[in-house]
Jmol script that loads the backbone (N, CA, C; Angstrom):
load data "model"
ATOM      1  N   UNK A   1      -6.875 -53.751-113.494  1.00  0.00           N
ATOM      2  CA  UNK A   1      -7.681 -54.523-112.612  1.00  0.00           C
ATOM      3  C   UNK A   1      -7.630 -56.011-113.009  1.00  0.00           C
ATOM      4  N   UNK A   2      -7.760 -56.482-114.583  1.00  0.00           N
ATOM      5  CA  UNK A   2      -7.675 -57.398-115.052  1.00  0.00           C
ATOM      6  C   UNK A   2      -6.467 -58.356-114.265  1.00  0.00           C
ATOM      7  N   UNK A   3      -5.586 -57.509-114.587  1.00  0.00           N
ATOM      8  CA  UNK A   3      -4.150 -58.035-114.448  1.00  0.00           C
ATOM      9  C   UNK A   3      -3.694 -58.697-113.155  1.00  0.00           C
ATOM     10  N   UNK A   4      -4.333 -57.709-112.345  1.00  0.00           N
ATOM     11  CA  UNK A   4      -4.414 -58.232-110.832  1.00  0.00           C
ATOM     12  C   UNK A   4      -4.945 -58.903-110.283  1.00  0.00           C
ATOM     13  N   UNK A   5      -5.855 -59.415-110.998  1.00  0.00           N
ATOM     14  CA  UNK A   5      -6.639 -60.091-110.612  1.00  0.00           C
ATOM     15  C   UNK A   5      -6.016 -61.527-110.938  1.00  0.00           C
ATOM     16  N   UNK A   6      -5.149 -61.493-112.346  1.00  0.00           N
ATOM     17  CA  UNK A   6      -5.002 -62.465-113.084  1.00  0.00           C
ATOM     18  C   UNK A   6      -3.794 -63.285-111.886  1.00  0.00           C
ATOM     19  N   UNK A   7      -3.052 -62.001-111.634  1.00  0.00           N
ATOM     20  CA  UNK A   7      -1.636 -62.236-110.914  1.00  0.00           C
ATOM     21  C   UNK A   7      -2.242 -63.378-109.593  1.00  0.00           C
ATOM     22  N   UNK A   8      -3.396 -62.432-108.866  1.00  0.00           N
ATOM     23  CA  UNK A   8      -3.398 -63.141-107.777  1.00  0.00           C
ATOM     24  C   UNK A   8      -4.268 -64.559-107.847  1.00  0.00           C
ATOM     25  N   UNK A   9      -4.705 -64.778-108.852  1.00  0.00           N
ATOM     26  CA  UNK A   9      -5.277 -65.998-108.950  1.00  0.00           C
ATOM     27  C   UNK A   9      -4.492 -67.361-109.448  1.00  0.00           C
ATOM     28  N   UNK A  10      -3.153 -66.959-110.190  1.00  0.00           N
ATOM     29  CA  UNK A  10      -2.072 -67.121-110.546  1.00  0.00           C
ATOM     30  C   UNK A  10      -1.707 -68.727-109.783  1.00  0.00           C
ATOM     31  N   UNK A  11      -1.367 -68.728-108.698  1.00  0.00           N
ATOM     32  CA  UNK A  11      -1.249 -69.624-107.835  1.00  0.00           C
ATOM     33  C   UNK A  11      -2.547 -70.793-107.767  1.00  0.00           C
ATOM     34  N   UNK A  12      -3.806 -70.285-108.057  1.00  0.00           N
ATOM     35  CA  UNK A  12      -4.765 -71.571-107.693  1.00  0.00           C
ATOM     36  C   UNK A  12      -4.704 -72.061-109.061  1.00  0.00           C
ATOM     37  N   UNK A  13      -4.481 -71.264-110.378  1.00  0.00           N
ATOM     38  CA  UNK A  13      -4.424 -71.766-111.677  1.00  0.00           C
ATOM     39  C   UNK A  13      -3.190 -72.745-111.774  1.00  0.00           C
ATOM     40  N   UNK A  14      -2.227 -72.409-111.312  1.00  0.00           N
ATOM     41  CA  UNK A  14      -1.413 -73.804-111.141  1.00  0.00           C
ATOM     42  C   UNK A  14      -1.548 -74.887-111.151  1.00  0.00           C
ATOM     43  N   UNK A  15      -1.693 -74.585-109.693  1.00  0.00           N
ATOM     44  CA  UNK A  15      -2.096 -75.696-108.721  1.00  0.00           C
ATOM     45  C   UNK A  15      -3.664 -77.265-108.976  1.00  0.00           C
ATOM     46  N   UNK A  16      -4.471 -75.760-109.907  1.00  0.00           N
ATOM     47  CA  UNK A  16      -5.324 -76.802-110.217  1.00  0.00           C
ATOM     48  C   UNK A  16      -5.088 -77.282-111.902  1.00  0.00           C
ATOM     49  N   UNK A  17      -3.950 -77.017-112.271  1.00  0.00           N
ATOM     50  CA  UNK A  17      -3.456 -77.637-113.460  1.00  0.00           C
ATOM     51  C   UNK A  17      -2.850 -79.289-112.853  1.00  0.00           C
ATOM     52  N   UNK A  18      -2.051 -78.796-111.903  1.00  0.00           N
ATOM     53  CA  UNK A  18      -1.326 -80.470-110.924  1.00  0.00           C
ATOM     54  C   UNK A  18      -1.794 -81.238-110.470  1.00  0.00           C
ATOM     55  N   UNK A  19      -3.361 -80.813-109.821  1.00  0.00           N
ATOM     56  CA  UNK A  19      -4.302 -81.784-108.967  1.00  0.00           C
ATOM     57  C   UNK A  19      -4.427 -82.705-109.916  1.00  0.00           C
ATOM     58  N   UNK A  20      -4.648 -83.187-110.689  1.00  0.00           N
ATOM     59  CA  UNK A  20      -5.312 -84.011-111.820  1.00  0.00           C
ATOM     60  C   UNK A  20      -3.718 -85.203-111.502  1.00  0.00           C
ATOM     61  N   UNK A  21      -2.311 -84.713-111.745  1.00  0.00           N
ATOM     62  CA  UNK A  21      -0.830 -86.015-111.285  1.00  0.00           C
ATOM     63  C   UNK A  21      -1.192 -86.113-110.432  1.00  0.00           C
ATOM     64  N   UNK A  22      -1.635 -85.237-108.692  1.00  0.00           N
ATOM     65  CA  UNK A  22      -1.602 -85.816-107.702  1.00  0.00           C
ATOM     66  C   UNK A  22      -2.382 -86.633-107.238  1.00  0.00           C
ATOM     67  N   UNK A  23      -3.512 -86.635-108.174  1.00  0.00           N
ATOM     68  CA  UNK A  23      -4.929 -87.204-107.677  1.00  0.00           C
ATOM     69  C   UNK A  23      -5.382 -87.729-109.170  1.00  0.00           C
ATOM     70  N   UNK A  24      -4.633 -89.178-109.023  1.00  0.00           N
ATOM     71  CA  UNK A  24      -4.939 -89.686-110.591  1.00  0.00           C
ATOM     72  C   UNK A  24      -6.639 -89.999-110.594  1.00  0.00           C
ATOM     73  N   UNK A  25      -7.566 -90.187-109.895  1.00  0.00           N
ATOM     74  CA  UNK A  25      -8.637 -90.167-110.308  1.00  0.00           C
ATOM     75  C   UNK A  25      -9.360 -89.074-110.554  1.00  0.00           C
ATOM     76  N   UNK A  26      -8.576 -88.205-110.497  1.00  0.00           N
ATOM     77  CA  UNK A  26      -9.250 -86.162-110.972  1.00  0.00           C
ATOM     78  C   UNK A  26      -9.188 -86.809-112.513  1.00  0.00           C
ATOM     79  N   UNK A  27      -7.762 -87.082-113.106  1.00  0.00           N
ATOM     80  CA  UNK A  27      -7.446 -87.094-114.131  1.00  0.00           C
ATOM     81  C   UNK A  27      -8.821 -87.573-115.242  1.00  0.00           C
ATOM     82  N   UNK A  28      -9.697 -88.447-114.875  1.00  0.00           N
ATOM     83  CA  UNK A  28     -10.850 -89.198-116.244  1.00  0.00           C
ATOM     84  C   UNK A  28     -11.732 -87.513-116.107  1.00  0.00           C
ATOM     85  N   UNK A  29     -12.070 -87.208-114.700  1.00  0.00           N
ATOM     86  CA  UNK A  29     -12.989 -86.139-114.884  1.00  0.00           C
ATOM     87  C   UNK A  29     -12.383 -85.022-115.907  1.00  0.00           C
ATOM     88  N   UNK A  30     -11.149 -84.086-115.482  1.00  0.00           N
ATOM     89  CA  UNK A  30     -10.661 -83.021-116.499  1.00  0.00           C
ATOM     90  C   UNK A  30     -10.708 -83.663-118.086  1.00  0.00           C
ATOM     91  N   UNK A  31     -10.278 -84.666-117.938  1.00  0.00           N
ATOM     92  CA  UNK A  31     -10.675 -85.396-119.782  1.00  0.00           C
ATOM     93  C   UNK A  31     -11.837 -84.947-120.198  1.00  0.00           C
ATOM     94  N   UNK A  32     -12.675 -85.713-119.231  1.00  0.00           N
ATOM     95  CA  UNK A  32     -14.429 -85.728-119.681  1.00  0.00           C
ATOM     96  C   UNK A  32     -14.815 -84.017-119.914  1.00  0.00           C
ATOM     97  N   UNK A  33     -14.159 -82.956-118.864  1.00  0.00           N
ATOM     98  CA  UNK A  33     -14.834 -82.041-119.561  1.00  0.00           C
ATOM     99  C   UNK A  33     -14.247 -80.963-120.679  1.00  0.00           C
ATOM    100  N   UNK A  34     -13.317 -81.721-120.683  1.00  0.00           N
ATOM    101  CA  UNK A  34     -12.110 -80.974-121.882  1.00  0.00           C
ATOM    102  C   UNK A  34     -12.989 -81.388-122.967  1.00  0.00           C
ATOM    103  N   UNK A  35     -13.230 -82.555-123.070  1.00  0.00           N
ATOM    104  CA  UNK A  35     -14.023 -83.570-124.496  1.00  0.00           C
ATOM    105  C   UNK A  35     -15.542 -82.618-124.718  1.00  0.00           C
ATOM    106  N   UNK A  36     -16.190 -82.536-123.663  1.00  0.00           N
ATOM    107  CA  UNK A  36     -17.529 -81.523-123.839  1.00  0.00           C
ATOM    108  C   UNK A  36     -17.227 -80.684-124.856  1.00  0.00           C
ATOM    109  N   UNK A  37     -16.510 -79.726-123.775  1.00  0.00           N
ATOM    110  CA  UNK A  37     -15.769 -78.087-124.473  1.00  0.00           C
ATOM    111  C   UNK A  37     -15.591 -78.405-125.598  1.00  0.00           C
ATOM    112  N   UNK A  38     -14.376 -79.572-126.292  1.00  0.00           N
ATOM    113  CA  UNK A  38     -13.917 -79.822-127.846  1.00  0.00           C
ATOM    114  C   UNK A  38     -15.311 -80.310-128.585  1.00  0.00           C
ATOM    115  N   UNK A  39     -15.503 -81.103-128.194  1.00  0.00           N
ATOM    116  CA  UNK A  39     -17.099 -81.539-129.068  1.00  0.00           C
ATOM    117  C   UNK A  39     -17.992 -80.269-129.349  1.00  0.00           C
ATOM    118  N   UNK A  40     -18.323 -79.174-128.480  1.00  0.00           N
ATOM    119  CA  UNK A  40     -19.427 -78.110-128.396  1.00  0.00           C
ATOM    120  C   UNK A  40     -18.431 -77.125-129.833  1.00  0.00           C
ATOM    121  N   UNK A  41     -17.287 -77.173-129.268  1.00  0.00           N
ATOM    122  CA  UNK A  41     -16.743 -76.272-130.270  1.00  0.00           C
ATOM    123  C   UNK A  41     -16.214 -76.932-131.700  1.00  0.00           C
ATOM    124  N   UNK A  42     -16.500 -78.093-131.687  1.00  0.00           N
ATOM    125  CA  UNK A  42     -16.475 -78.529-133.431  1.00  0.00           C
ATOM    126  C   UNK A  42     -18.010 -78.384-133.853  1.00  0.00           C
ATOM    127  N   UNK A  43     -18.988 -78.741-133.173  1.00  0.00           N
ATOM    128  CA  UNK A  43     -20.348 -78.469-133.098  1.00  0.00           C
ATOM    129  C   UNK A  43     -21.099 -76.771-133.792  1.00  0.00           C
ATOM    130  N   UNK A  44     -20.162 -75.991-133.564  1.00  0.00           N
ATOM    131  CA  UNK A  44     -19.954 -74.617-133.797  1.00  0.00           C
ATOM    132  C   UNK A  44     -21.173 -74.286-132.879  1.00  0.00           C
ATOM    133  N   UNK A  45     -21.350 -74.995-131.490  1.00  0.00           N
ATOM    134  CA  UNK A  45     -22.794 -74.278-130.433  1.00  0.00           C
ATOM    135  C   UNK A  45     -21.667 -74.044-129.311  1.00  0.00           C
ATOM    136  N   UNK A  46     -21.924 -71.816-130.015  1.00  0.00           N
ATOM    137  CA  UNK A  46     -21.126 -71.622-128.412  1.00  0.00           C
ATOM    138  C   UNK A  46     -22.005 -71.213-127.064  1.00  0.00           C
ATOM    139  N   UNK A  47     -23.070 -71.546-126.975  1.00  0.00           N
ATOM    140  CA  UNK A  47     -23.907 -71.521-125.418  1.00  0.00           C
ATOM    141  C   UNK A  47     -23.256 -72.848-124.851  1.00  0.00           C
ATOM    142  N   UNK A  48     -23.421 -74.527-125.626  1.00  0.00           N
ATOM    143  CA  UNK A  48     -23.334 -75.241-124.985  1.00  0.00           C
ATOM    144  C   UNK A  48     -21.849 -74.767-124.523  1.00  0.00           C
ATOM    145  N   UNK A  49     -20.568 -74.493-125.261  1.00  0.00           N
ATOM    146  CA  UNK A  49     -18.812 -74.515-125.171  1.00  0.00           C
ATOM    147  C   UNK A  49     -19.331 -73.630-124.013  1.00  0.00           C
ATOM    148  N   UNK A  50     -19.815 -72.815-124.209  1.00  0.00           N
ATOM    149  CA  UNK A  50     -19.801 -71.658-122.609  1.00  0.00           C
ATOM    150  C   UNK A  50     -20.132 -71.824-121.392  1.00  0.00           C
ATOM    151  N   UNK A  51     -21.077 -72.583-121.530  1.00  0.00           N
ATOM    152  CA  UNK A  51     -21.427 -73.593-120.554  1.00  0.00           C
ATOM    153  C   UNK A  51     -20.530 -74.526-120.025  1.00  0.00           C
ATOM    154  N   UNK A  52     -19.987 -75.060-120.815  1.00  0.00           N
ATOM    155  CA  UNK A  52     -18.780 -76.144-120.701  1.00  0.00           C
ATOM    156  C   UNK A  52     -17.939 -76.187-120.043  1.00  0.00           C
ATOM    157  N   UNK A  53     -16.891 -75.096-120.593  1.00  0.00           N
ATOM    158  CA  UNK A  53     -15.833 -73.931-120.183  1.00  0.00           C
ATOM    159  C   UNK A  53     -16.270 -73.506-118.587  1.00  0.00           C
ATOM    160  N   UNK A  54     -17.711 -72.533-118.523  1.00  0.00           N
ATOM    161  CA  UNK A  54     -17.841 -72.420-116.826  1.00  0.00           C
ATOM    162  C   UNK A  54     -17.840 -73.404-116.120  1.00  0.00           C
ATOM    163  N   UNK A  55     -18.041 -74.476-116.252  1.00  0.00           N
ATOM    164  CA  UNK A  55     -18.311 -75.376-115.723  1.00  0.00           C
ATOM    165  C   UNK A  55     -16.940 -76.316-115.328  1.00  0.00           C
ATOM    166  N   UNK A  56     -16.198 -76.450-116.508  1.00  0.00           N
ATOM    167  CA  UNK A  56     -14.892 -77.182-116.337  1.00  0.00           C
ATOM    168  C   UNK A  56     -14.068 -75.880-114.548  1.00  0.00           C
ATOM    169  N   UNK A  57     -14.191 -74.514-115.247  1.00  0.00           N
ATOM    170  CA  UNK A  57     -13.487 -73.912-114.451  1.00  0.00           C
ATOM    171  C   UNK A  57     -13.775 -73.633-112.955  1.00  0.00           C
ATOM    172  N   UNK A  58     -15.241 -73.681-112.815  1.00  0.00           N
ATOM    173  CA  UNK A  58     -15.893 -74.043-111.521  1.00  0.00           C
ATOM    174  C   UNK A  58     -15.758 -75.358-110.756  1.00  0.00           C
ATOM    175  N   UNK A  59     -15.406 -75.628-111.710  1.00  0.00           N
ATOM    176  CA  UNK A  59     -15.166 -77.568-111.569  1.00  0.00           C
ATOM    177  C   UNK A  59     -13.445 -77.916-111.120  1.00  0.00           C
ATOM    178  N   UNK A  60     -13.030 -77.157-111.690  1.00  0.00           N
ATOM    179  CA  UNK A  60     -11.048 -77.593-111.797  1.00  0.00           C
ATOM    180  C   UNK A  60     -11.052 -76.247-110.336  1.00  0.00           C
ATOM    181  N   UNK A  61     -11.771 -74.957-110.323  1.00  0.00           N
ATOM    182  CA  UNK A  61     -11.113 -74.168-108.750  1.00  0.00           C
ATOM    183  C   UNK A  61     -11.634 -75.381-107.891  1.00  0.00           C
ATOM    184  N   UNK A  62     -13.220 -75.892-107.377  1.00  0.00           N
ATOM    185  CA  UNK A  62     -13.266 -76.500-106.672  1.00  0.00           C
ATOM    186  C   UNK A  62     -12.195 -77.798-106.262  1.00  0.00           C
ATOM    187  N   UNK A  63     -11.810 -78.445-107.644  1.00  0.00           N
ATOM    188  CA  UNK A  63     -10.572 -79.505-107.228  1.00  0.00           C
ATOM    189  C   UNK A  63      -9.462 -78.897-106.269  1.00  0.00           C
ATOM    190  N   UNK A  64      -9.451 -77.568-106.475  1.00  0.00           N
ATOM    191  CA  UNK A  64      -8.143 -76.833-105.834  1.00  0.00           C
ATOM    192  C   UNK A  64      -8.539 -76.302-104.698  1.00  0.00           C
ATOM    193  N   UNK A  65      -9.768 -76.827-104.156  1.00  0.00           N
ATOM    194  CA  UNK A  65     -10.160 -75.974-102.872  1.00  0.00           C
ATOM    195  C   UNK A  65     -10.612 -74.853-102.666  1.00  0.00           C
ATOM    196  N   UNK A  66     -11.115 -73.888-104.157  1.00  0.00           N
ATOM    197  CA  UNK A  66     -12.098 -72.833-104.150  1.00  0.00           C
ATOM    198  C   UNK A  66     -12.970 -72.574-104.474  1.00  0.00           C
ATOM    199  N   UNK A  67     -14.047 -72.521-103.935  1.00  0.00           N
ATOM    200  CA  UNK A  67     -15.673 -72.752-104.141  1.00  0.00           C
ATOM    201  C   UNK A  67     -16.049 -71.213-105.024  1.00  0.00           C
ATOM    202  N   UNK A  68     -16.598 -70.574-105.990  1.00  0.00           N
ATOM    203  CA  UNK A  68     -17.509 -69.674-106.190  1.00  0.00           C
ATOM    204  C   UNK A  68     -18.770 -69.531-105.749  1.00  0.00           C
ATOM    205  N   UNK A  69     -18.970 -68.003-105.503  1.00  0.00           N
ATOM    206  CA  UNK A  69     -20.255 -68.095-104.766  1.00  0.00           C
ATOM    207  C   UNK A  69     -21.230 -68.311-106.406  1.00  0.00           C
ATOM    208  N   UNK A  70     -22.221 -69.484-106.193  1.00  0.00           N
ATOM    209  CA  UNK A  70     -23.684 -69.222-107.026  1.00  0.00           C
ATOM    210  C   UNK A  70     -25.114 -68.461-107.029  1.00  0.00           C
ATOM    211  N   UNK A  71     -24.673 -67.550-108.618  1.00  0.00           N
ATOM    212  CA  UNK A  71     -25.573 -66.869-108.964  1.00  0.00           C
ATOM    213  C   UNK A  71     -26.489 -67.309-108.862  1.00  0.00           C
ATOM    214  N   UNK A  72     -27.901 -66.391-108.227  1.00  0.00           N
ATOM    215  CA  UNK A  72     -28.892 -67.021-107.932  1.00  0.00           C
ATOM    216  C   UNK A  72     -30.037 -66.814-109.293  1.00  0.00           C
ATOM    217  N   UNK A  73     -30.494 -67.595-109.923  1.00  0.00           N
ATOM    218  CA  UNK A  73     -30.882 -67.103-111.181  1.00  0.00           C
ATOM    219  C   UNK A  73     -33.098 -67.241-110.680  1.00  0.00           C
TER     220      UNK A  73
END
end "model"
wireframe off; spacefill off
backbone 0.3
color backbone group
């Protein structure tokens, strides 16, 4: 299930690796939250890195044009 999942998502993981050359002003944002993530994880606080991490990746599909639905907490 993993796998398939991995396969078919495959294509937006690309794609939102490239947005950042095609769209040089993506580029300061993916920095900024790469730097979070690295800071939280020299920090040794993995709630904030986890946080980080969802956030970069919710953050980099939307650059690529795919929204997640939000958990309603």
């Amino acid at each position: 299930m993993v796998e398939s999942i991995l396969r078919g998502s495959a294509d937006i993981m690309k794609e939102s690796q490239r947005l950042p050359f095609y769209r040089r002003e993506l580029v300061l944002s993916t920095y900024h939250e790469h730097a979070v993530i690295i800071e939280a994880l020299k920090a040794r606080d993995g709630e904030k890195a986890g946080r980080a991490i969802e956030g970069h990746i919710v953050n980099a599909a939307q650059r690529a044009g795919v929204h997640f639905p939000v958990p309603h907490k």
